[in-house]
N, CA, C and O of each residue as an XYZ file, in Angstrom:
300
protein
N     -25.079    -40.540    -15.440
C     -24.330    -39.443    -16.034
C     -25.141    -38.148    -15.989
O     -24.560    -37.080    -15.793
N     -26.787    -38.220    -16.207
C     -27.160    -37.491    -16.212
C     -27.413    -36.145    -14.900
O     -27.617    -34.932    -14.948
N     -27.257    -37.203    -13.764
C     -27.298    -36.717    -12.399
C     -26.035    -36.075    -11.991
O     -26.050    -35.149    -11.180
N     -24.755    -36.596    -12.598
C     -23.433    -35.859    -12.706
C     -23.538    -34.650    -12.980
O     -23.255    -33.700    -12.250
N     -24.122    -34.631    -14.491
C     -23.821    -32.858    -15.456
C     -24.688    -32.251    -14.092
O     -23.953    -31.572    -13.375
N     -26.403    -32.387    -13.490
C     -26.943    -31.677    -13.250
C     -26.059    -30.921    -11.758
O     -26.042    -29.707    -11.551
N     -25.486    -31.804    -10.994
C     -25.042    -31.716     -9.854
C     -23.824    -30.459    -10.584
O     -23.628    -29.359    -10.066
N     -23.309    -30.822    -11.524
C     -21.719    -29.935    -12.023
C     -22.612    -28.827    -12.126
O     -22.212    -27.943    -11.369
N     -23.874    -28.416    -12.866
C     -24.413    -27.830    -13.215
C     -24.477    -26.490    -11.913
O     -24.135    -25.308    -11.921
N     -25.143    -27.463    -10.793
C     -25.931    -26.813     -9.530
C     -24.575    -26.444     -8.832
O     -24.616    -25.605     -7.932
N     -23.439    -26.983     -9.165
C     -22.326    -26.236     -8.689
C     -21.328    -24.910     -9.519
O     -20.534    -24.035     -9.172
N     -21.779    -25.278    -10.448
C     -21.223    -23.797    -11.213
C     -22.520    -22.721    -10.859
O     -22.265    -21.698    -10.224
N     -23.243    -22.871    -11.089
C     -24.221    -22.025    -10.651
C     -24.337    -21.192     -8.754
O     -24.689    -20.075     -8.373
N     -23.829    -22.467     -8.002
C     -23.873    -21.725     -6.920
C     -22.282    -20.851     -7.063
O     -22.373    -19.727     -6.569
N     -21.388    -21.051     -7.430
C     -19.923    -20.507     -7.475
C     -20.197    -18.652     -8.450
O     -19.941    -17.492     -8.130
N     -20.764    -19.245     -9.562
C     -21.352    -17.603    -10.541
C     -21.561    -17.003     -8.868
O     -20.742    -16.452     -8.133
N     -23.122    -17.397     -8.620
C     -23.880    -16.624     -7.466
C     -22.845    -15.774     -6.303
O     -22.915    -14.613     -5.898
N     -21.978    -16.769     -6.006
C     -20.831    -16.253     -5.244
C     -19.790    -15.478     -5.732
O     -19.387    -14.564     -5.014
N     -19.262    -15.671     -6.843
C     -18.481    -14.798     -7.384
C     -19.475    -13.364     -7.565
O     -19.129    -12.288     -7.075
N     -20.344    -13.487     -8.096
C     -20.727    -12.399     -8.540
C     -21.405    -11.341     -7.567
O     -21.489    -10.115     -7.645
N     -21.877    -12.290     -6.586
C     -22.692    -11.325     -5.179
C     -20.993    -11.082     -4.288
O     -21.164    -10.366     -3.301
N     -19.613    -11.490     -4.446
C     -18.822    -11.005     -3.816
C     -18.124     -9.652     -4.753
O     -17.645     -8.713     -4.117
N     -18.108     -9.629     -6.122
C     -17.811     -8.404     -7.390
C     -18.901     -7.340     -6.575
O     -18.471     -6.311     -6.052
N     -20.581     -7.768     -6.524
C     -20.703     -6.645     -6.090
C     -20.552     -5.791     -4.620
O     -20.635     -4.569     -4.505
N     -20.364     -6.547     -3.785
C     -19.896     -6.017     -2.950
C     -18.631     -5.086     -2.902
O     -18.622     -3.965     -2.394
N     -17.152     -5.949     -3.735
C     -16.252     -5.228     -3.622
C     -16.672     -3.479     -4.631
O     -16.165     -2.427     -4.243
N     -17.537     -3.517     -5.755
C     -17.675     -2.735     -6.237
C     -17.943     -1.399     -5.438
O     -17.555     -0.236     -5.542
N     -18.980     -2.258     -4.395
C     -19.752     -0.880     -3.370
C     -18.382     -0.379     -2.577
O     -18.275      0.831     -2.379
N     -17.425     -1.189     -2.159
C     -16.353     -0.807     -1.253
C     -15.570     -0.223     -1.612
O     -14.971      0.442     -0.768
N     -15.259     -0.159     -2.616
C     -13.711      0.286     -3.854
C     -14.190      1.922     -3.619
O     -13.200      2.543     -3.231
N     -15.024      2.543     -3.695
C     -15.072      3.939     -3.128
C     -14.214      4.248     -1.940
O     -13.084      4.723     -1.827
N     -15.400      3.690     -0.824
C     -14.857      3.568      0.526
C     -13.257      3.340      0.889
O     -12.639      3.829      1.835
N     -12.764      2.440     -0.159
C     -11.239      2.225      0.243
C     -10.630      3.452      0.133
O     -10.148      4.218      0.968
N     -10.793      3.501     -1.543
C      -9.589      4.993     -2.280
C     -10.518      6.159     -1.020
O     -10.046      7.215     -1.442
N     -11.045      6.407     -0.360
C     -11.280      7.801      0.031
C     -10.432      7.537      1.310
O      -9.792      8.498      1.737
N     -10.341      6.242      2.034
C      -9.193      5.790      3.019
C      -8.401      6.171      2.838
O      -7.948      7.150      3.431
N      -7.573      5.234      1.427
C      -5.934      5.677      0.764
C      -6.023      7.168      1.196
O      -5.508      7.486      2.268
N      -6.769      8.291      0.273
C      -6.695      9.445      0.086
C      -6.203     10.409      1.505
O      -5.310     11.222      1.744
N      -7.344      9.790      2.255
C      -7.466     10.602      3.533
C      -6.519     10.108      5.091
O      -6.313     10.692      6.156
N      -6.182      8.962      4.627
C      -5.039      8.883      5.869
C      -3.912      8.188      5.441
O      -2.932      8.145      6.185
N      -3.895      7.453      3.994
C      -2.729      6.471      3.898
C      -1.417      7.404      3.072
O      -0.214      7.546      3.290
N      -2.403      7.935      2.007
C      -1.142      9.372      1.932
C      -0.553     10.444      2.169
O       0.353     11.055      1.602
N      -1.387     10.679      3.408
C      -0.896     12.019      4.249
C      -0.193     11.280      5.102
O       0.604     12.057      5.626
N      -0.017     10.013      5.612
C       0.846      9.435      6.558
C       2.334      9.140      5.792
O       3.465      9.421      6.190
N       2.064      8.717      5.007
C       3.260      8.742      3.946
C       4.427     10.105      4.019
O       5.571     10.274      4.440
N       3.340     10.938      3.322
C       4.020     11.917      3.056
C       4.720     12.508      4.414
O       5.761     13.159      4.325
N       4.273     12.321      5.317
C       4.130     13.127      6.769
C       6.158     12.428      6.650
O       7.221     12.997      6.400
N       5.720     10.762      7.040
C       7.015     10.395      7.371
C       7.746     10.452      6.340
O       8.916     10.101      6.487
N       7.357     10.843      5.177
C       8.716     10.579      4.520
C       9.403     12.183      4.299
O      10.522     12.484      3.882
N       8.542     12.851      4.642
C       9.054     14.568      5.006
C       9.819     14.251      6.239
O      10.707     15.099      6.330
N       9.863     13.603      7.004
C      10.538     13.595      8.301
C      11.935     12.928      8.268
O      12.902     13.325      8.917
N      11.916     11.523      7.160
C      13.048     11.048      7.004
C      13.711     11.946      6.297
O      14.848     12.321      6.585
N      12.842     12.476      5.025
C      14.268     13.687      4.450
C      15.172     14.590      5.433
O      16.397     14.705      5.387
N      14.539     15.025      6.071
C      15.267     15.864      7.622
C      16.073     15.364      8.086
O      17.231     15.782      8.076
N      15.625     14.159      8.715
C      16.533     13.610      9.333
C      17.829     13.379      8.568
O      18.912     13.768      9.004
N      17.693     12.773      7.483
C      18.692     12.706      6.344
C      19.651     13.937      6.036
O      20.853     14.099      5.826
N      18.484     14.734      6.117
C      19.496     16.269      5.777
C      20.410     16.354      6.733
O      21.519     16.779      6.406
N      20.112     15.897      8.414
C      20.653     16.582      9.192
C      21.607     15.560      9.523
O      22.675     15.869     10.052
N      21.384     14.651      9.321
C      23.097     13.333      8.884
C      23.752     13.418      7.952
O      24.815     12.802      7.887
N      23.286     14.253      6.896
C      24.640     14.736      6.097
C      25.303     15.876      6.209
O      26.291     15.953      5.480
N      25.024     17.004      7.050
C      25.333     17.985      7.096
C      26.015     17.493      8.729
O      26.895     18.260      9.117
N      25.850     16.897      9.210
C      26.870     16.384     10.523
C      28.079     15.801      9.835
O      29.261     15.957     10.142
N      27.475     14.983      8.682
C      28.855     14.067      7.980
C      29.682     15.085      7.240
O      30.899     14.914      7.313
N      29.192     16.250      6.448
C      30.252     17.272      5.952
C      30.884     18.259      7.265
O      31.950     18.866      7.165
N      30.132     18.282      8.324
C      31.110     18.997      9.200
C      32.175     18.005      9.909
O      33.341     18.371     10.051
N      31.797     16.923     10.285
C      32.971     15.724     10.439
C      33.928     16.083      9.338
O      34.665     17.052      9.518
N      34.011     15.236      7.942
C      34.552     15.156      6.907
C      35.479     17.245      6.857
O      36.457     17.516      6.159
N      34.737     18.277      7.802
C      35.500     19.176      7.157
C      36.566     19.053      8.107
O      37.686     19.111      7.600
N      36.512     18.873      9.555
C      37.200     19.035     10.935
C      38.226     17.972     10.661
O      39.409     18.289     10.785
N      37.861     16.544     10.243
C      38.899     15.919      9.936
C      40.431     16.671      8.495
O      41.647     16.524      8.375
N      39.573     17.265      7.905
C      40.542     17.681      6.627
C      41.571     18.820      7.446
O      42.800     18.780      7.403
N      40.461     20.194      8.462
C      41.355     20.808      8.669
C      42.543     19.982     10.319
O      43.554     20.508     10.784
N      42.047     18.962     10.675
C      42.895     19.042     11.337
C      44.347     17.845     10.712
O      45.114     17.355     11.541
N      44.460     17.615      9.549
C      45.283     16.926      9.090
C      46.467     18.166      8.636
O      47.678     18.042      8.814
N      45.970     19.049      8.179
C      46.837     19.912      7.741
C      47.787     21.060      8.813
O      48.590     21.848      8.315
């Protein structure tokens, strides 16, 4: 039994070591990421989603000139 606990022992201990030497790593990286996000993941965003509004604009303003041509030519 005693050779059990020590072995459980020598395995929580190597798992801490690993958890904790992988925390600090992500710690050092978590900068490095958000200055990523910052510098290309939300200017890409924004880029396309300025582009879909346009596009959008310019499919509804086709759909109100449809929608007007149909009204005047009913009358």
């Amino acid at each position: 039994m005693n050779d059990f606990n020590r072995k459980v022992e020598d395995a929580s201990a190597r798992v801490s070591k690993s958890v904790a030497e992988a925390a600090e790593r992500i710690e050092k990286e978590i900068p490095e990421f958000i200055k990523y996000l910052n510098d290309e993941v939300v200017p890409a965003v924004r880029q396309h989603s300025t582009k879909a509004l346009r596009t959008a604009s310019t499919k509804l303003t086709e759909l109100a000139d449809y929608m007007e041509r149909q009204k005047a030519s009913q009358k």
